[in-house]
Backbone bond lengths (Angstrom), bond angles and torsions (degrees), N, CA, C in turn:
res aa  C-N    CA-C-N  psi(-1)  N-CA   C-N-CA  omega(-1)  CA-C   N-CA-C  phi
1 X - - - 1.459 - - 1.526 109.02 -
2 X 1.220 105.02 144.91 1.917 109.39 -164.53 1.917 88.58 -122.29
3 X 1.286 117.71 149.30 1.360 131.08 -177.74 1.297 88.65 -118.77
4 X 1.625 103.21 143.56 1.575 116.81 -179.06 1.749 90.18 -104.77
5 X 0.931 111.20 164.19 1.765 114.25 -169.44 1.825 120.07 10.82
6 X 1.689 80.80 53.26 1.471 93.02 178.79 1.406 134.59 -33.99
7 X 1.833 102.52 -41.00 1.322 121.07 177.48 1.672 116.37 -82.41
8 X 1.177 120.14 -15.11 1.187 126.53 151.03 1.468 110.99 -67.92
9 X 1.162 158.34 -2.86 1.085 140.12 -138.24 1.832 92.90 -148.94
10 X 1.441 95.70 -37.41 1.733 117.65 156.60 1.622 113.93 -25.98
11 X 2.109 81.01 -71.78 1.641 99.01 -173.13 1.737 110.52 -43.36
12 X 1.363 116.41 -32.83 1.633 101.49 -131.88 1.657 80.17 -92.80
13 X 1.471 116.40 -25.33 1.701 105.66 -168.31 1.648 89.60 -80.75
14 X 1.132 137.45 -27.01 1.276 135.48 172.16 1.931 109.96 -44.89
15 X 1.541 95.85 -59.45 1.499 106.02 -171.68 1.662 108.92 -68.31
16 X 1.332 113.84 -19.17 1.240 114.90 -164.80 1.766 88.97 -91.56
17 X 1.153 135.67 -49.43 1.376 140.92 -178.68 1.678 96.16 -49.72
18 X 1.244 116.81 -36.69 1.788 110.86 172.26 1.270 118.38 -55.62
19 X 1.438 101.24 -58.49 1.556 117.71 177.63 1.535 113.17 -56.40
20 X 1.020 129.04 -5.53 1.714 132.77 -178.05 1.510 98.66 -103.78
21 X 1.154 109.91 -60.84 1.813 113.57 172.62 1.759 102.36 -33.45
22 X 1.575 113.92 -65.64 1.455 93.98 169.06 0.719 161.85 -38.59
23 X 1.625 113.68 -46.11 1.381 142.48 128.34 1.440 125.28 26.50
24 X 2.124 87.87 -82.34 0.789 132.94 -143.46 1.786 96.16 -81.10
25 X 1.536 98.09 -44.85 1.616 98.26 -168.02 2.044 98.41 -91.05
26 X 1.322 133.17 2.51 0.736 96.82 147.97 1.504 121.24 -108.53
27 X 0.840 115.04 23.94 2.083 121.52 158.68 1.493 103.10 -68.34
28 X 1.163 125.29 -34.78 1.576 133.06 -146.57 1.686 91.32 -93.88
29 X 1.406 124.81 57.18 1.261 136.45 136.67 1.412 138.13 -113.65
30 X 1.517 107.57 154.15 1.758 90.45 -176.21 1.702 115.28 -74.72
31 X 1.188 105.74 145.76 1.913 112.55 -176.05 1.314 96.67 -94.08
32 X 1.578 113.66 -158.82 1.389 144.38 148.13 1.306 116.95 169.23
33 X 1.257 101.80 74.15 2.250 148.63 141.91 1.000 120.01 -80.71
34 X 1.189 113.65 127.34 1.407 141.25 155.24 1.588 124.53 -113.18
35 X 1.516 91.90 155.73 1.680 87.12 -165.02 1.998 80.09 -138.85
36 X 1.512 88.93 108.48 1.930 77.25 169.60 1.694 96.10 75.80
37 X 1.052 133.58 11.48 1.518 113.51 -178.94 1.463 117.58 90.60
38 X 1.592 123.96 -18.37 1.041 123.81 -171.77 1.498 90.12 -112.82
39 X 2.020 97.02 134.66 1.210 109.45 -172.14 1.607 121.02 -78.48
40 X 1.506 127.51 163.10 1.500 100.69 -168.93 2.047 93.30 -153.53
41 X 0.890 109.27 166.46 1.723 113.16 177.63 1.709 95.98 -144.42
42 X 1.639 101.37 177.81 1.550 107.10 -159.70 1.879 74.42 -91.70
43 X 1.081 164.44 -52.88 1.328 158.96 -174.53 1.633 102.00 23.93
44 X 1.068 122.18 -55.67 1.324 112.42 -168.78 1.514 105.29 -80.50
45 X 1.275 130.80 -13.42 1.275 131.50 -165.84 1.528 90.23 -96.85
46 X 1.140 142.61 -33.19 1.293 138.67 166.80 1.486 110.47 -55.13
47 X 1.198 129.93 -53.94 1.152 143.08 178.15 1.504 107.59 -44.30
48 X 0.841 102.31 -86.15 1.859 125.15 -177.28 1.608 90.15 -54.61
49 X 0.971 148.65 -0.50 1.828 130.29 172.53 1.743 84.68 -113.10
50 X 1.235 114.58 -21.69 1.801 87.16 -167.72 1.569 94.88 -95.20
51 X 1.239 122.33 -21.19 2.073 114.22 164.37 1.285 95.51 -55.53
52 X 0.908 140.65 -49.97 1.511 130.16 -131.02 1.773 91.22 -113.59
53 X 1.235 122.04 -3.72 1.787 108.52 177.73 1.572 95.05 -100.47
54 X 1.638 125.53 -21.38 1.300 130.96 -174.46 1.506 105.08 -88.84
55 X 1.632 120.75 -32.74 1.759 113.04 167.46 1.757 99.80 -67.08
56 X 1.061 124.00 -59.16 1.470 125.17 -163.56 1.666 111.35 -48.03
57 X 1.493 108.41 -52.90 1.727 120.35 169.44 1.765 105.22 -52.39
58 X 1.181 102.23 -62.18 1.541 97.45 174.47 1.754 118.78 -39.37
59 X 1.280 96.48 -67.62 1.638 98.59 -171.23 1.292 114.30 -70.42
60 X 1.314 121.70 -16.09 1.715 118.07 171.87 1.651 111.85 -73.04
61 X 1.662 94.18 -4.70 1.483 105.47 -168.48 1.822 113.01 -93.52
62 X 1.268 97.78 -46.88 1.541 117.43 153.85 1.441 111.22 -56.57
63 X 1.419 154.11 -63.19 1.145 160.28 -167.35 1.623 102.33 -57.26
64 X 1.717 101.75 -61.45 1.584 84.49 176.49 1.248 147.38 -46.32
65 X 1.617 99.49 -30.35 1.783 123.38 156.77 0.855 132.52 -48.57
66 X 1.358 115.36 -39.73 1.487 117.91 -168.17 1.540 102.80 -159.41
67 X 1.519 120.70 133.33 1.475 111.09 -170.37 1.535 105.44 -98.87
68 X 1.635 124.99 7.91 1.104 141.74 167.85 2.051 102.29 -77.34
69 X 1.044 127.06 12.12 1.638 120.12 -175.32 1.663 93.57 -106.46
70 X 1.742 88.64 149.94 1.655 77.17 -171.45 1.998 87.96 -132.16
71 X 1.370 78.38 114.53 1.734 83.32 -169.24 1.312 114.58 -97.47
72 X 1.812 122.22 30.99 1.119 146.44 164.97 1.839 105.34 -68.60
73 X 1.235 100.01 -34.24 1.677 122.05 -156.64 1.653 106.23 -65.21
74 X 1.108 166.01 144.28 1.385 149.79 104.90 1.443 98.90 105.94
75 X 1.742 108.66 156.36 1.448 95.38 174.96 1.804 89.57 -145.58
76 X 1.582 111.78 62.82 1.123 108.75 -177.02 1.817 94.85 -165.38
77 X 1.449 123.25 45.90 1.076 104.35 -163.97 1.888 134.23 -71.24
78 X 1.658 104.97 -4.83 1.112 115.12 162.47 1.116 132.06 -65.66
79 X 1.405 103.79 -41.19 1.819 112.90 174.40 1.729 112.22 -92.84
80 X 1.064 115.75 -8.47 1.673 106.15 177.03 1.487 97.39 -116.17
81 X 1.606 119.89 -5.45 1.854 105.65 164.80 1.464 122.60 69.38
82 X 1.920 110.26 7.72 1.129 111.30 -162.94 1.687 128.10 24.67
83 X 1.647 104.34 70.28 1.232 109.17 -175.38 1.409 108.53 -63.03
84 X 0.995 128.16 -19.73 1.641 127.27 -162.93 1.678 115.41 -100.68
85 X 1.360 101.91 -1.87 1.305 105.60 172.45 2.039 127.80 -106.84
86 X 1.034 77.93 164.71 2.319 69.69 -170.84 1.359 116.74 -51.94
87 X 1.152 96.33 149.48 1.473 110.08 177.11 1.134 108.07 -57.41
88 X 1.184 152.07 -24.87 1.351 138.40 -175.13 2.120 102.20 -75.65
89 X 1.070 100.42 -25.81 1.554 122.83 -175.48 1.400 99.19 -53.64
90 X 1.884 99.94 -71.90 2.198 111.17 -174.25 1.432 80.86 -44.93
91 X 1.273 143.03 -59.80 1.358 134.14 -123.50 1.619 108.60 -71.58
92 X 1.168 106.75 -33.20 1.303 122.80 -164.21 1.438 97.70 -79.07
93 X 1.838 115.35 -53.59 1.467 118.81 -176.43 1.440 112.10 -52.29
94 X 1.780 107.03 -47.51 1.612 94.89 176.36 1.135 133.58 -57.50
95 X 1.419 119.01 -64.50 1.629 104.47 147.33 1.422 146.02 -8.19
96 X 1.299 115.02 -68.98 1.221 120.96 153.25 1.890 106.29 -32.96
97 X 0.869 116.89 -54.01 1.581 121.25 -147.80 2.018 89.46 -85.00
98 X 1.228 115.81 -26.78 1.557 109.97 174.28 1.433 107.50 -83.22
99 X 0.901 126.28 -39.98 1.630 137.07 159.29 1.365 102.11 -35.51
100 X 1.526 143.95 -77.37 1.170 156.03 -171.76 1.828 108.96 -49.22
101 X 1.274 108.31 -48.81 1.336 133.47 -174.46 1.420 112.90 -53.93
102 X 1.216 116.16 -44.89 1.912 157.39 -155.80 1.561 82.09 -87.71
103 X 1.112 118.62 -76.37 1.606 121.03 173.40 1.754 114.86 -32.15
104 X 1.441 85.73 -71.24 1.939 95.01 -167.03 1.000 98.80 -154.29
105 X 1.662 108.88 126.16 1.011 118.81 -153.07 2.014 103.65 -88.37
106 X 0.611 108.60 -2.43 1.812 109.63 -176.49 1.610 97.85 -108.26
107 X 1.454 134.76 -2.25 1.595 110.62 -161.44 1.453 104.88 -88.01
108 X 1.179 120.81 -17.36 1.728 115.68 159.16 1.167 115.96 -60.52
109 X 1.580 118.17 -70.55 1.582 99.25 160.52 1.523 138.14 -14.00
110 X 1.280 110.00 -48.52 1.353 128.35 -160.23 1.572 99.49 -78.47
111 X 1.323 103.98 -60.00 1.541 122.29 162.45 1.683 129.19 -18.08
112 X 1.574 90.68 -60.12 1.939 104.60 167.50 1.203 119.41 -83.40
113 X 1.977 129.14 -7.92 0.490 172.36 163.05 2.339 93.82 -41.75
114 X 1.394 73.00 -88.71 1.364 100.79 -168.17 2.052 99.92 -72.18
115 X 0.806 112.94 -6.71 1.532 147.49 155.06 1.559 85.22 -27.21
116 X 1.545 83.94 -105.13 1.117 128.94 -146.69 2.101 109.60 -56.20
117 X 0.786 88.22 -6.75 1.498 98.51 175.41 1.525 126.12 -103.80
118 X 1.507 99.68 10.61 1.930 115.93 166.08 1.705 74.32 -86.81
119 X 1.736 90.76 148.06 1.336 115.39 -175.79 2.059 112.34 -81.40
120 X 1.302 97.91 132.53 1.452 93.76 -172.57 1.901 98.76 -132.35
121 X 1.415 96.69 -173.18 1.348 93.79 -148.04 2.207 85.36 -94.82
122 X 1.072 132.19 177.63 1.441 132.76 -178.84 1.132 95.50 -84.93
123 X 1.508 127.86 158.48 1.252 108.61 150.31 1.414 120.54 -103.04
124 X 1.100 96.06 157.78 1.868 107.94 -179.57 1.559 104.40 -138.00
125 X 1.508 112.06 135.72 1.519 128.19 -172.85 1.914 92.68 -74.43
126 X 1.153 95.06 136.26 1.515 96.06 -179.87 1.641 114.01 -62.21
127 X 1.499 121.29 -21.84 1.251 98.76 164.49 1.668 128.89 -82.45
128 X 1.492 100.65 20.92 1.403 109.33 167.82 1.031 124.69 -122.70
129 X 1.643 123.46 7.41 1.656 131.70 155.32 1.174 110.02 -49.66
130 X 1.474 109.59 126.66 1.401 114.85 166.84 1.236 112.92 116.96
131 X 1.515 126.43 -30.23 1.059 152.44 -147.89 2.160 98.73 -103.47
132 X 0.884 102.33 142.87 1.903 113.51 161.02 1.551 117.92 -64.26
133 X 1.681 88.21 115.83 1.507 96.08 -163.80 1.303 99.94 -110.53
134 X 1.481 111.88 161.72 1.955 114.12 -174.36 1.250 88.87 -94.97
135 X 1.665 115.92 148.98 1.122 143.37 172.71 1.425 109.32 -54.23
136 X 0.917 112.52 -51.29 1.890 106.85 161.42 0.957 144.69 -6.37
137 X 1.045 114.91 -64.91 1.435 138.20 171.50 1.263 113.92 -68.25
138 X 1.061 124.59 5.71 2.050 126.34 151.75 1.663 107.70 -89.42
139 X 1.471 78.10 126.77 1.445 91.18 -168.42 1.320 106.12 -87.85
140 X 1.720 119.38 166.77 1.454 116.12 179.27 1.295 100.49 -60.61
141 X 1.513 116.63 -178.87 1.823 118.61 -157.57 1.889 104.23 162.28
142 X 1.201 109.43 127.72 1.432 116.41 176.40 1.732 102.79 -61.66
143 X 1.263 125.80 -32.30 1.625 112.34 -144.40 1.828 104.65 -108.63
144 X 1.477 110.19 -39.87 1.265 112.18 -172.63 1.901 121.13 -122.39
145 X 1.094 132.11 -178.86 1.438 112.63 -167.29 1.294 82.47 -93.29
146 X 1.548 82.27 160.74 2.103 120.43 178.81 1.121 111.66 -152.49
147 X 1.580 114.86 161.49 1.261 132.29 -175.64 1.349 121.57 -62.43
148 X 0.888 117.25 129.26 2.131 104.61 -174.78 1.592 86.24 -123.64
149 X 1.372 90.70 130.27 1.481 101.82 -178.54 1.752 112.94 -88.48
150 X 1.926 106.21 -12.77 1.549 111.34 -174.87 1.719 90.62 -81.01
151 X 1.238 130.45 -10.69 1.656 121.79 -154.48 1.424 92.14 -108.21
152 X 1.436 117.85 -52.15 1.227 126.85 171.23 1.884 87.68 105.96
153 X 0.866 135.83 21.71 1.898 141.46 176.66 1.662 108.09 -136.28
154 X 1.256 108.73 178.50 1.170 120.36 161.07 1.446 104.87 -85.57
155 X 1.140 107.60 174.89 1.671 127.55 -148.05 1.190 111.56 -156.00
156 X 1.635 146.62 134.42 1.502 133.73 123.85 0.899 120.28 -62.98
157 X 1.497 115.98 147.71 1.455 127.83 -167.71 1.505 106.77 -75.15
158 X 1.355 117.35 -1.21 1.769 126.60 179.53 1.657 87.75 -87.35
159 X 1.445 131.30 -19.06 1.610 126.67 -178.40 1.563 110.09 -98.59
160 X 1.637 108.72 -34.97 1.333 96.10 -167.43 1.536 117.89 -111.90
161 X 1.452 91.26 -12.47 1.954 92.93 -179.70 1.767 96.06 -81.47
162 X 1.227 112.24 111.30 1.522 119.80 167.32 1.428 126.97 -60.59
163 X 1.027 135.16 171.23 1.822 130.75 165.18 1.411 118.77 -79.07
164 X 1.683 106.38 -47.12 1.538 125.58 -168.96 1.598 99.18 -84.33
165 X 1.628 110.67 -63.27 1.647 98.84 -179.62 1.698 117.67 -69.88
166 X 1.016 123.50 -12.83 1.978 130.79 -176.83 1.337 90.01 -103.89
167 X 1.643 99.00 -98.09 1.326 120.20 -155.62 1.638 119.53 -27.46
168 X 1.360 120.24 -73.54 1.706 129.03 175.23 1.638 102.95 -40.03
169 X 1.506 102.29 -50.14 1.823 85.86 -162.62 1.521 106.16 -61.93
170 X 1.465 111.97 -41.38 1.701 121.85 178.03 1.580 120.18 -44.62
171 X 1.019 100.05 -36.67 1.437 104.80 -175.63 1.785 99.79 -103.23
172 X 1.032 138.04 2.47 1.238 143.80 140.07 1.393 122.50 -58.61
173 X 1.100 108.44 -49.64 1.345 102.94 -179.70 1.704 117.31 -96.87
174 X 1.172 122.00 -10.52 1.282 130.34 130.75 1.798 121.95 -33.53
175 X 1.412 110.91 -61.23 1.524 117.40 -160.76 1.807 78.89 -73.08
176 X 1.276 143.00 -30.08 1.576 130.87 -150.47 1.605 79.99 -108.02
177 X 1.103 172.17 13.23 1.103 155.13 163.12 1.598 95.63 -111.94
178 X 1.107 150.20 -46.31 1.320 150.29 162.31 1.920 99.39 -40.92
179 X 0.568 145.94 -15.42 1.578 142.57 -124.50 1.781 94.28 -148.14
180 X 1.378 96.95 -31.08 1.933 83.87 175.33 1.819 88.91 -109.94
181 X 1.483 115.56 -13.62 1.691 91.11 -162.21 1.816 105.63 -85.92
182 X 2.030 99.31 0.11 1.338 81.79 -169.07 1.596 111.16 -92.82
183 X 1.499 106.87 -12.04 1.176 122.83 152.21 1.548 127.68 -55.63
184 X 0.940 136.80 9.03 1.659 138.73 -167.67 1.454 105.52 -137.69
185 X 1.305 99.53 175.38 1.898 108.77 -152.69 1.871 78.82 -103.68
186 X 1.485 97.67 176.59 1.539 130.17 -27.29 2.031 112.55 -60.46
187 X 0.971 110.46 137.49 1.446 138.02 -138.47 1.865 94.56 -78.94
188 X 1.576 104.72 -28.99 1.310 113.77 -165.50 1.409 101.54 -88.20
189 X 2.012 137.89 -9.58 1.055 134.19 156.14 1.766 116.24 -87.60
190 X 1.503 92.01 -42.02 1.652 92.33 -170.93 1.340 126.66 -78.77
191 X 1.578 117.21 -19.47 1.381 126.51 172.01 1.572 125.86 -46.87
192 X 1.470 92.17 -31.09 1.778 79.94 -171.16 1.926 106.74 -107.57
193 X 1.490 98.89 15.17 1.783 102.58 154.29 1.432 77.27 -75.15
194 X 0.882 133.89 -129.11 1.416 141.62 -163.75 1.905 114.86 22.09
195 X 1.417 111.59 -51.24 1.269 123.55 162.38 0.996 112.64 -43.90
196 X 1.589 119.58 -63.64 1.830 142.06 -152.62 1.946 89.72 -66.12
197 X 1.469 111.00 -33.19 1.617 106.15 -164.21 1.096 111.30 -80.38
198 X 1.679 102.86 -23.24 1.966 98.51 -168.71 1.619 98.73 -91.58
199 X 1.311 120.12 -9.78 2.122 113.26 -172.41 1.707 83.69 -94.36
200 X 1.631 123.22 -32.88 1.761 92.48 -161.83 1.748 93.61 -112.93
201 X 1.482 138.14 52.12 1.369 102.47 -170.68 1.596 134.55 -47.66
202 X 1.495 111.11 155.27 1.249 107.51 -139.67 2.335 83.87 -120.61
203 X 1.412 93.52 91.96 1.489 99.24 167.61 1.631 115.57 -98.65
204 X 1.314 111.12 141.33 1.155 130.78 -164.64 1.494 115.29 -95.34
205 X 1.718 106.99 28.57 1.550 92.87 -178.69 1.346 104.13 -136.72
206 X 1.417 113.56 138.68 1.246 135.83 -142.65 1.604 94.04 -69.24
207 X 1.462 119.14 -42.62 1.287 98.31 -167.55 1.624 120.04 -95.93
208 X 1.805 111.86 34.41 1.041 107.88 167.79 1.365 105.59 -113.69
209 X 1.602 135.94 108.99 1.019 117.61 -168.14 1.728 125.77 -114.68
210 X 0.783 127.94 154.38 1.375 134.13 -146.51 1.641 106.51 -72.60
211 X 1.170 88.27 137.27 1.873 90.74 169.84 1.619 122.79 -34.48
């Protein structure tokens, strides 16, 4: 698949990955809501805007490279490596990802990390479709309920994704991946993260809260 003003099209998942970072940091305050008696914070809404401002930055990042990337695909491209796309594509991601590494050495980690908590489906062996499945096997997840193994029940992620244990680190490793990618080439996409950091700085503590 070929993108017609690819790099236009770059920009907007770029600008839109801004607009989630915002999101993200103004979720990242303390509440006190209840829904039913059970208490709840935006934690998961922090979460789920800082995956999704770090896939969007990524793939506007890939796209600008090459107007052959199809950033329709996956919503985890650190941890699945966009296997299905050209080699010139991994090539670019790895890089990127030694670049990041060179910086700090855990923010990839952190990255698949924060991955792994866009909501995915369980798996089940196909000769067990159909069949009664244990609640277990839902994994933690920003969007839908999962098993919490500290509660011993299922959970909404408005109960179990926290601010201090989720939320802060998520948007931590967000503010440190923004912070080396706006530093890195090509200079004519990544420069103005760099802009976006110096008009909104992006502090990580709950009780300073955003305009």
């Amino acid at each position: 698949m070929l993108w017609e003003k690819h790099k236009e099209l770059a920009i907007a998942l770029r600008n839109q990955g801004l607009a989630d970072c915002l999101a993200a940091r103004f979720a990242l305050r303390p509440v006190e809501l209840t829904i039913f008696g059970q208490p709840v914070t935006f934690a998961h809404l922090v979460v789920s805007k800082s995956q999704q401002s770090v896939e969007k930055l990524t793939k506007g990042f890939l796209l600008w490279q090459s107007q052959s990337f199809d950033p329709t695909k996956g919503h985890a491209p650190f941890t699945e490596l966009i296997d299905d796309q050209p080699q010139n594509q991994r090539r670019t991601l790895a890089r990127l990802m030694q670049t990041l590494n060179l910086a700090n050495r855990s923010i990839v980690r952190e990255l698949k990390w924060l991955e792994s908590l866009a909501p995915t489906p369980p798996l089940i062996s196909a000769d067990q479709r159909g069949s009664l499945q244990s609640l277990e096997i839902i994994q933690e997840n920003t969007e839908y309920p999962f098993w919490s193994a500290s509660q011993g029940s299922v959970v909404s992620p408005a109960q179990g994704i926290t601010l201090l244990g989720h939320g802060v680190r998520a948007f931590k490793a967000l503010r440190t991946y923004m912070t080396v990618l706006s530093k890195s080439d090509p200079a004519d996409y990544c420069s103005e993260i760099g802009e976006f950091l110096k008009d909104n700085p992006m502090s990580t503590e709950i009780s300073e809260w955003p305009p």
